[in-house]
C-alpha positions in Angstrom: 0.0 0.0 0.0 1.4 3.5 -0.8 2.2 6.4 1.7 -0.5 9.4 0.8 0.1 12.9 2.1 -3.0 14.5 2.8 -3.7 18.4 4.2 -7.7 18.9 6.0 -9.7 21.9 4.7 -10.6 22.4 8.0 -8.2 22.2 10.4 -5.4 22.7 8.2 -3.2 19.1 9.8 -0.6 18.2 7.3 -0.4 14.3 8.0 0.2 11.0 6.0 -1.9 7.8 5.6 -1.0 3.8 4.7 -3.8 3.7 2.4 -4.7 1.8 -0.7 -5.8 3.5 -4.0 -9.2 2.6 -4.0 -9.4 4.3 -0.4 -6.8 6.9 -1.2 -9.7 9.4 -1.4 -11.6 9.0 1.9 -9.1 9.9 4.8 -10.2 11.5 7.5 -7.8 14.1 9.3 -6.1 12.4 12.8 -6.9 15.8 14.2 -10.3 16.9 14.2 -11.9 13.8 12.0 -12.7 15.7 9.2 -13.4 14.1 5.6 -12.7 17.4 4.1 -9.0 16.7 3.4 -7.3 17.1 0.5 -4.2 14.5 -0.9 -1.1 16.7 -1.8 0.8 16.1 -4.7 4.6 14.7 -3.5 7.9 12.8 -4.9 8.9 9.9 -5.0 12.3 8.0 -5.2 13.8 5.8 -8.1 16.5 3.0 -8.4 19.1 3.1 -11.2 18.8 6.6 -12.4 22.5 8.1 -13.1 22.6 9.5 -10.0 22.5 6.3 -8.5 24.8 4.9 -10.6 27.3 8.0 -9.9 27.0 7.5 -6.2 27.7 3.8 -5.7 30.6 4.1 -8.0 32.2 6.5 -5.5 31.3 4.3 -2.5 33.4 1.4 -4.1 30.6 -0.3 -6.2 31.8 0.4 -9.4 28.7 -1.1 -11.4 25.4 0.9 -10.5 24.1 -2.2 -9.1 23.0 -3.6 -6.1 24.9 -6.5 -4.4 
């Protein structure tokens, strides 16, 4: 299940939620119990990008990969 990042209209908590996607839209707020919450747009991380690969080869790992 992915990590959702949710703001409530009414309260205005910033907090985040296990949830699945079919539930993703019907958090309440931990705060006031509100259903008037909104989720917020955030990042996430990747593997293998070149970045990655530029890291590990300066830590010793040479390849980009994973061992």
């Amino acid at each position: 299940m992915p990590l959702f990042k949710y703001r409530c209209n009414e309260c205005q908590e910033q907090f985040e939620e296990l949830v699945s996607f079919s539930e993703s839209q019907k958090v309440e707020c931990p705060n006031c119990k509100s259903k008037n919450t909104d989720k917020l747009v955030s990042t996430f991380a990747t593997i293998g990008g070149s970045s990655s690969r530029t890291s590990s080869a300066s830590c010793g790992g040479g390849n980009g990969h994973f061992t």
